[in-house]
C-alpha positions as a Markdown table, in Angstrom:
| # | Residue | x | y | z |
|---|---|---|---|---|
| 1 | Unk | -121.1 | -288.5 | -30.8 |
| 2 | Unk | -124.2 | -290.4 | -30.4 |
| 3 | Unk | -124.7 | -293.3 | -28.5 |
| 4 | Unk | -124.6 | -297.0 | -29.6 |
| 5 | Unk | -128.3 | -297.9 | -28.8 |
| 6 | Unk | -128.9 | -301.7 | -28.8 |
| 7 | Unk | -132.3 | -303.7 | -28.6 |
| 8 | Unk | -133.8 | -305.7 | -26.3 |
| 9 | Unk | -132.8 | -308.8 | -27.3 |
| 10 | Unk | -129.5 | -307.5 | -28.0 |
| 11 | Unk | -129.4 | -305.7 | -24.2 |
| 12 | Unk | -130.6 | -309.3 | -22.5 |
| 13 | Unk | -127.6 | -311.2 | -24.1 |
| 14 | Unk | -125.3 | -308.4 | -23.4 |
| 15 | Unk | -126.2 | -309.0 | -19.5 |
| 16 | Unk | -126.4 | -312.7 | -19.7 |
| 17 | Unk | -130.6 | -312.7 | -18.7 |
| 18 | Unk | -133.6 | -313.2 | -20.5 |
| 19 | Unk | -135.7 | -311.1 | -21.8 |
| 20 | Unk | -138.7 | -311.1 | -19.4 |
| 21 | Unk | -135.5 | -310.9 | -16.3 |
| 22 | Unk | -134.6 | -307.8 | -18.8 |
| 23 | Unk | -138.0 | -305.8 | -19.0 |
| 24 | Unk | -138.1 | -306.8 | -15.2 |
| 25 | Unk | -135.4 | -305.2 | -14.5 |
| 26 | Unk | -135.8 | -302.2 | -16.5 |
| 27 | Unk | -139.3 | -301.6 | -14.5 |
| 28 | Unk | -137.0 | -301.1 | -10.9 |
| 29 | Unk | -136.0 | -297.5 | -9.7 |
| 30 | Unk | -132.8 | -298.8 | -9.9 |
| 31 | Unk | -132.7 | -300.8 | -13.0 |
| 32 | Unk | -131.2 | -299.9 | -16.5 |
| 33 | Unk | -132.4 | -297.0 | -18.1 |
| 34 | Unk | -135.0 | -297.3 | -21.0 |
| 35 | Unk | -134.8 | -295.3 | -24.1 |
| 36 | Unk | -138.4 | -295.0 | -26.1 |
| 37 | Unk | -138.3 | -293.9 | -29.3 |
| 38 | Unk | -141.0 | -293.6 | -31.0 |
| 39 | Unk | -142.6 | -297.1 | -30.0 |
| 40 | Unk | -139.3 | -298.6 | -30.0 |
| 41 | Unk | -137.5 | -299.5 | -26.7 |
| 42 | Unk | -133.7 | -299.1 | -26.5 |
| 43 | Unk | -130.7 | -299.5 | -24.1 |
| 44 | Unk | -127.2 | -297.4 | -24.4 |
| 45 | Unk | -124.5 | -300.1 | -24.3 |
| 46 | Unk | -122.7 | -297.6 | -22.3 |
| 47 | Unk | -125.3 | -297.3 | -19.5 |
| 48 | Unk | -126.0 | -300.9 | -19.4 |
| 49 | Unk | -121.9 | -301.4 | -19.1 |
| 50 | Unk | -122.2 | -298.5 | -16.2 |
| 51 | Unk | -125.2 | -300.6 | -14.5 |
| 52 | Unk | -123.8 | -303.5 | -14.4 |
| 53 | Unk | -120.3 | -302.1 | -13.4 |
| 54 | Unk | -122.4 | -300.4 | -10.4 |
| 55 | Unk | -124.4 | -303.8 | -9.6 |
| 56 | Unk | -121.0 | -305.6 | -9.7 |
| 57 | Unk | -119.6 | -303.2 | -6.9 |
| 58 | Unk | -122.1 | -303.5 | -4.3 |
């Protein structure tokens, strides 16, 4: 099974931030993880739930 990939703008309101706080994030070591394809930027709904499970733990 294949992930659900999800946009930017779709990623951003998932989180609650904006989109600049979004590509902000995404630029940290420790940020959610980018998936390019092509010249398309996506997110996994399923990592960005794991992120912010991780961020809400610490």
């Amino acid at each position: 099974m294949s992930p659900k990939l999800i946009t930017p703008p779709e990623a951003a309101a998932k989180l609650g931030v904006s989109l600049r706080t979004l590509r902000t994030l995404s630029t940290q070591p420790d940020g959610p993880r980018v998936i390019r394809i092509g010249r398309s930027v996506r997110y996994s709904a399923d990592d960005l739930d794991r992120w912010l499970q991780n961020r809400m733990e610490h």
